[in-house]
N, CA, C and O of each residue as an XYZ file, in Angstrom:
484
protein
N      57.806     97.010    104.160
C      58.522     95.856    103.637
C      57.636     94.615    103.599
O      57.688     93.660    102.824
N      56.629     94.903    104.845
C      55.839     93.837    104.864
C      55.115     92.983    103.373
O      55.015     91.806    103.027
N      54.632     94.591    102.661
C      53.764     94.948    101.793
C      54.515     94.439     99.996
O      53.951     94.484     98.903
N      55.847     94.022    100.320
C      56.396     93.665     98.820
C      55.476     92.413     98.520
O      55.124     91.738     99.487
N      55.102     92.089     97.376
C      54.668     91.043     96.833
C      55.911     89.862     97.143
O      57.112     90.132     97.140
N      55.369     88.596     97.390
C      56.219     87.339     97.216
C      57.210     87.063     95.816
O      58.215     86.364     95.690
N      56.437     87.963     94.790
C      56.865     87.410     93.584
C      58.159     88.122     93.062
O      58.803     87.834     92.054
N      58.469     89.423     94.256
C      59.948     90.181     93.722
C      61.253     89.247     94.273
O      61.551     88.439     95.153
N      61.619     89.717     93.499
C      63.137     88.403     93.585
C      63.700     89.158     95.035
O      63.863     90.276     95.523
N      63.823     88.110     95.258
C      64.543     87.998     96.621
C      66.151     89.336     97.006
O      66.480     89.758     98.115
N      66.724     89.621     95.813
C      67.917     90.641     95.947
C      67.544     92.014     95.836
O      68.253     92.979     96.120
N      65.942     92.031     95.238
C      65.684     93.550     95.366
C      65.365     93.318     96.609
O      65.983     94.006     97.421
N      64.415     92.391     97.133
C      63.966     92.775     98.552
C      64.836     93.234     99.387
O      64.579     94.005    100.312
N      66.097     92.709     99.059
C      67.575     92.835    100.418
C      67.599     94.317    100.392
O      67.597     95.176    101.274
N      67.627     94.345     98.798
C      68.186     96.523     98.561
C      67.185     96.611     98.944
O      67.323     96.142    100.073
N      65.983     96.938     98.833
C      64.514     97.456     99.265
C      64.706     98.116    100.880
O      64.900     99.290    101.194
N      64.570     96.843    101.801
C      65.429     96.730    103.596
C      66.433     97.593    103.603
O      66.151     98.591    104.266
N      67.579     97.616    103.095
C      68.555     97.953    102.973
C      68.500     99.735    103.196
O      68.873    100.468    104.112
N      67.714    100.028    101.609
C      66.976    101.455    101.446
C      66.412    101.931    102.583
O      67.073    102.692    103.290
N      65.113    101.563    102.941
C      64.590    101.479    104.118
C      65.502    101.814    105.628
O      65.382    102.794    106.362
N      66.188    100.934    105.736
C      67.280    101.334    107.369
C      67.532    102.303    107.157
O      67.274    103.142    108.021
N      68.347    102.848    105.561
C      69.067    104.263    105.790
C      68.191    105.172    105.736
O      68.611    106.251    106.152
N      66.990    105.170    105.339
C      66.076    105.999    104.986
C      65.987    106.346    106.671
O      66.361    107.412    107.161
N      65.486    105.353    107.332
C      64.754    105.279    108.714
C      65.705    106.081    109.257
O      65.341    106.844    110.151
N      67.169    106.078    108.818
C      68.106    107.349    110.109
C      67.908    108.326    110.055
O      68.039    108.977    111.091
N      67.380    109.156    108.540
C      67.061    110.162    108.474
C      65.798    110.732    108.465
O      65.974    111.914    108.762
N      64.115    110.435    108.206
C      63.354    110.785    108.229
C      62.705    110.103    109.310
O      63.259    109.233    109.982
N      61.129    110.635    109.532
C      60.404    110.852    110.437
C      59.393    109.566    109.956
O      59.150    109.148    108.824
N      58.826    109.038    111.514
C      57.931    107.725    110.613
C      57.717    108.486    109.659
O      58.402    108.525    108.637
N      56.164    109.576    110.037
C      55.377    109.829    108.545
C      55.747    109.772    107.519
O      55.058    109.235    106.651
N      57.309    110.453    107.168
C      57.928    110.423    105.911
C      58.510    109.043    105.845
O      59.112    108.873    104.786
N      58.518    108.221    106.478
C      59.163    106.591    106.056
C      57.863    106.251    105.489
O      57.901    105.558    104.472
N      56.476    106.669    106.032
C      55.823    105.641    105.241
C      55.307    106.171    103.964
O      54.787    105.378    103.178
N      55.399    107.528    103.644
C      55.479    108.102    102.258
C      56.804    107.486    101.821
O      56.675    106.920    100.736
N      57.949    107.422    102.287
C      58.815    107.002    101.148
C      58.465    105.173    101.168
O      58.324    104.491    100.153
N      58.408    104.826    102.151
C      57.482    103.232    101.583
C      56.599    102.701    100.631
O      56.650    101.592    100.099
N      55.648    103.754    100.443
C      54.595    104.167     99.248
C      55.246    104.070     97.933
O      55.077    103.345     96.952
N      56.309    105.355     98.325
C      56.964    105.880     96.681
C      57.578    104.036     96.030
O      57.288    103.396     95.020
N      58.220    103.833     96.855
C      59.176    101.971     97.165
C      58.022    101.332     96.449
O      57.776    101.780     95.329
N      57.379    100.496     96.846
C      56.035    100.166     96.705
C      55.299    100.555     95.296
O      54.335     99.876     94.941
N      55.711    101.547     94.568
C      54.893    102.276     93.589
C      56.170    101.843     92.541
O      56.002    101.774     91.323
N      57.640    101.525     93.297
C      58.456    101.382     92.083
C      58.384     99.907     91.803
O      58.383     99.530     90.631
N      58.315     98.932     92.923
C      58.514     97.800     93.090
C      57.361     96.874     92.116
O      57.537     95.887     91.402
N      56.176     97.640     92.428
C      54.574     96.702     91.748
C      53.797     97.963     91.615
O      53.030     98.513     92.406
N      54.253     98.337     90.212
C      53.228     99.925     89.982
C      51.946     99.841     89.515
O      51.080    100.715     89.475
N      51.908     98.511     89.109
C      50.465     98.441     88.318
C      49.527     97.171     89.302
O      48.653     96.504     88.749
N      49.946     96.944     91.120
C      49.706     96.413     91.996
C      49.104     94.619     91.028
O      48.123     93.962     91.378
N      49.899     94.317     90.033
C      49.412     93.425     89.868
C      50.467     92.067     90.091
O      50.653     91.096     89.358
N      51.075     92.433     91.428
C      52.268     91.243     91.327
C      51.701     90.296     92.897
O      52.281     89.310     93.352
N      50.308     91.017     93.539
C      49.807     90.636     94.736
C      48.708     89.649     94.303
O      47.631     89.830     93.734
N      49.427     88.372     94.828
C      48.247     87.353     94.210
C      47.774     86.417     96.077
O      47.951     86.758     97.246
N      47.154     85.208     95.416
C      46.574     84.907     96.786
C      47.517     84.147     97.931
O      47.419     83.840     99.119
N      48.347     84.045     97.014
C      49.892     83.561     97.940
C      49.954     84.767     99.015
O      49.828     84.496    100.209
N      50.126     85.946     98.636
C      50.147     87.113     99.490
C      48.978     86.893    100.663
O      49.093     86.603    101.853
N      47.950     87.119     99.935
C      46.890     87.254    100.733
C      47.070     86.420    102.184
O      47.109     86.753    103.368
N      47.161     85.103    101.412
C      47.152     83.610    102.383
C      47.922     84.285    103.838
O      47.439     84.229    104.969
N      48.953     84.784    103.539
C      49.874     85.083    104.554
C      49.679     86.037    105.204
O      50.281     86.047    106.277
N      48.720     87.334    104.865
C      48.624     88.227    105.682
C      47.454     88.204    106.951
O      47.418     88.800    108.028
N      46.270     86.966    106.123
C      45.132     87.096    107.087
C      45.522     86.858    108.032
O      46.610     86.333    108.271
N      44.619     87.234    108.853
C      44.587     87.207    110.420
C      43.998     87.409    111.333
O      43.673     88.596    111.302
N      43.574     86.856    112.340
C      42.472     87.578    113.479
C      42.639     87.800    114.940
O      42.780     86.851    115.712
N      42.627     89.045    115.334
C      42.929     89.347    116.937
C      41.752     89.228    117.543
O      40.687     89.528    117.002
N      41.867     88.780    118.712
C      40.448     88.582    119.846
C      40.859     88.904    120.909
O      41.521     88.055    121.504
N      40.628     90.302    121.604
C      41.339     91.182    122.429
C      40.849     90.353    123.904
O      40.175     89.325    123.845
N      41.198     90.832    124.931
C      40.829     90.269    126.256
C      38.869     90.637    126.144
O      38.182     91.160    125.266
N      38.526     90.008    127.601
C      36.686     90.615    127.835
C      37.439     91.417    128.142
O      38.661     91.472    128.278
N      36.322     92.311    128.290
C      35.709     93.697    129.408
C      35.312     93.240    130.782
O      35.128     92.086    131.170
N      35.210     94.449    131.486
C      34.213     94.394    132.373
C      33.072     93.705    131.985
O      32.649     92.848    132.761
N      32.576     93.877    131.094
C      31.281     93.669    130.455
C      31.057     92.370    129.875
O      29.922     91.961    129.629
N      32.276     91.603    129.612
C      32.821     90.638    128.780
C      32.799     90.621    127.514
O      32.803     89.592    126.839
N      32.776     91.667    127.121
C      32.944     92.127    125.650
C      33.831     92.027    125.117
O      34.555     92.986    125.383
N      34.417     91.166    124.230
C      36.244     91.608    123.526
C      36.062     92.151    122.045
O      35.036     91.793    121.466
N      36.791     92.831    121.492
C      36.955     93.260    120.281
C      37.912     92.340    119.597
O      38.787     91.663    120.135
N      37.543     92.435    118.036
C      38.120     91.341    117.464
C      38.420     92.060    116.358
O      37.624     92.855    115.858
N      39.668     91.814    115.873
C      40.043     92.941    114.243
C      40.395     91.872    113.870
O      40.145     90.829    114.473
N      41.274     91.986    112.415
C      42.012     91.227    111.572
C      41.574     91.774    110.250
O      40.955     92.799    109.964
N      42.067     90.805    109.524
C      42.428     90.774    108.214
C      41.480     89.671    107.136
O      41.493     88.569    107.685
N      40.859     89.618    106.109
C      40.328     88.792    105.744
C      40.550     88.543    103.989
O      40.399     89.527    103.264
N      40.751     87.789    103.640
C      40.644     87.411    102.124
C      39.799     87.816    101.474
O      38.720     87.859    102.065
N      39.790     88.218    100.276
C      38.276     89.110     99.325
C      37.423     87.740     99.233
O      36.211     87.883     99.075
N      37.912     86.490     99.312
C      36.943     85.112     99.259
C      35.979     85.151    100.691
O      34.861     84.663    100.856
N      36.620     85.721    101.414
C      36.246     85.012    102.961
C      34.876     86.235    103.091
O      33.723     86.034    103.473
N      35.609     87.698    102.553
C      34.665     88.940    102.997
C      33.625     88.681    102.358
O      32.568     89.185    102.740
N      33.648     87.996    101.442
C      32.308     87.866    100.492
C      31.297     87.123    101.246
O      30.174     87.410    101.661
N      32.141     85.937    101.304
C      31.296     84.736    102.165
C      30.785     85.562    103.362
O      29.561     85.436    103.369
N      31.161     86.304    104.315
C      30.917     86.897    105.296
C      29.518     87.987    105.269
O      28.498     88.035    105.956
N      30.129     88.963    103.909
C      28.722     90.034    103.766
C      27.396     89.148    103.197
O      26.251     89.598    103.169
N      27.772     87.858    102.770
C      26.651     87.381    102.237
C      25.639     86.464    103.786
O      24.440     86.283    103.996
N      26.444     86.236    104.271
C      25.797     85.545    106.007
C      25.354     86.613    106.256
O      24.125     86.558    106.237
N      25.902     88.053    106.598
C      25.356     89.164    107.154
C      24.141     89.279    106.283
O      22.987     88.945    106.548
N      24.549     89.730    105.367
C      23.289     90.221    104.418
C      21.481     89.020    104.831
O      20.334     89.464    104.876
N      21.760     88.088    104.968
C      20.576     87.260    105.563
C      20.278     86.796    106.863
O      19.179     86.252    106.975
N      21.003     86.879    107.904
C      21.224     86.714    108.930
C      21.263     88.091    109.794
O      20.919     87.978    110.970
N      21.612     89.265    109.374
C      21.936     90.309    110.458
C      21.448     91.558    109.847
O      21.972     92.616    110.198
N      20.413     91.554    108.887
C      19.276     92.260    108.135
C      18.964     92.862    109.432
O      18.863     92.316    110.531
N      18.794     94.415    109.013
C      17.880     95.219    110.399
C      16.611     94.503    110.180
O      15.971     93.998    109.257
N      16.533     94.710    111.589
C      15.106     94.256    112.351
C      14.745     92.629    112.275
O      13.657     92.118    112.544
N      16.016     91.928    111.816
C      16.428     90.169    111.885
C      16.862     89.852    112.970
O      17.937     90.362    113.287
N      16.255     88.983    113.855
C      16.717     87.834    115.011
C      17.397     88.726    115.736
O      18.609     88.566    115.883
N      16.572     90.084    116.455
C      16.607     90.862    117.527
C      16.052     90.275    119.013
O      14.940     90.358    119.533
N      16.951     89.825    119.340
C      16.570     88.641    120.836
C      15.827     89.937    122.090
O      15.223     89.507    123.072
N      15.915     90.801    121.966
C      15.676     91.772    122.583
C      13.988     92.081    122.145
O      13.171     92.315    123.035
N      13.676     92.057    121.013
C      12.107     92.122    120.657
C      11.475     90.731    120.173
O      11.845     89.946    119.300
N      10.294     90.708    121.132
C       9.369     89.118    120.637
C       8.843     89.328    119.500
O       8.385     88.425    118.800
N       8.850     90.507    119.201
C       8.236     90.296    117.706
C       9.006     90.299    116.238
O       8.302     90.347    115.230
N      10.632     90.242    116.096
C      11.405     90.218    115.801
C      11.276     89.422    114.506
O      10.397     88.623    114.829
N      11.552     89.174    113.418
C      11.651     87.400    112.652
C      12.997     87.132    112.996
O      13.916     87.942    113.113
N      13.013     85.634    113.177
C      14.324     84.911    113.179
C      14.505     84.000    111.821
O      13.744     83.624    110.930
N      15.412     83.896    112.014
C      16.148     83.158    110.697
C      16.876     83.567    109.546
O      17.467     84.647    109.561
N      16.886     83.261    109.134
C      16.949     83.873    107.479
C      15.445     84.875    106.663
O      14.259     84.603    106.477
N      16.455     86.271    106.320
C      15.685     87.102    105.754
C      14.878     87.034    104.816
O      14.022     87.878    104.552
N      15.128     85.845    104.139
C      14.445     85.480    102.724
C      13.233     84.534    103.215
O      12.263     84.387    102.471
N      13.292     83.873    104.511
C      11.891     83.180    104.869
C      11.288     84.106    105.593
O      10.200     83.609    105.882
N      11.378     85.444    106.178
C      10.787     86.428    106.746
C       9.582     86.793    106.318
O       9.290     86.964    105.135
N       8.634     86.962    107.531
C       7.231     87.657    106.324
C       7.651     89.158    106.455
O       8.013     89.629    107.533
N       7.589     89.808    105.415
C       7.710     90.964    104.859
C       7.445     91.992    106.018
O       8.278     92.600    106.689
N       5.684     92.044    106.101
C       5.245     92.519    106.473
C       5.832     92.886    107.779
O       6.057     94.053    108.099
N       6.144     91.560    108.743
C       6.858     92.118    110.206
C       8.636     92.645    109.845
O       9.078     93.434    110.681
N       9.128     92.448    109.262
C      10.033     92.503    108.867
C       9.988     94.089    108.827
O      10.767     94.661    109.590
N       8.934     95.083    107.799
C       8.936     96.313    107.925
C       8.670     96.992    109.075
O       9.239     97.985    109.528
N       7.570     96.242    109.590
C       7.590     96.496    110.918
C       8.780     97.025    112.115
O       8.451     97.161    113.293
């Protein structure tokens, strides 16, 4: 239900829920979320009713407790704007064999001022 676009009128959504509860008395998750799918496939078949209004609302980011170790894991959700921006920092910033604090001979910075040569290294 989560998954309806903003842009379906508000009285299918009610029947949609509605569908859904009775569905839920009789089948098994797995089959709720195949028949959620089928829902979903009737509701926005050509997935073009998900715009960035949607999006806006779903991102999100979890930042789990430390570890022992003080390590936390972090999931979420990100906008196709944000992932971009993101693989493009990675892509120059977190390049194998880039600003490895662990080796002195490492390059730091940005991959594009790197000399090559240590870089293959």
């Amino acid at each position: 239900l989560d998954d309806i676009p903003h842009q379906v009128d508000h009285d299918i959504k009610v029947n949609a829920e509605k569908q859904m509860a009775d569905y839920a008395r009789m089948h098994t998750p797995a089959e709720l979320t195949a028949i959620g799918a089928r829902l979903m496939a009737h509701l926005d078949p050509d997935g073009e009713m998900t715009d960035d209004v949607d999006r806006q609302q779903k991102r999100q980011v979890f930042l789990g407790r430390q570890d022992t170790q003080q390590m936390s894991k972090m999931t979420g959700k990100m906008t196709p704007e944000y992932r971009a921006d993101q693989e493009a920092v990675w892509a120059v910033w977190a390049a194998p064999g880039m600003n490895n604090p662990d080796d002195p001979d490492s390059p730091s910075g940005s991959v594009e001022d790197a000399d090559p040569e240590k870089l293959a290294a």
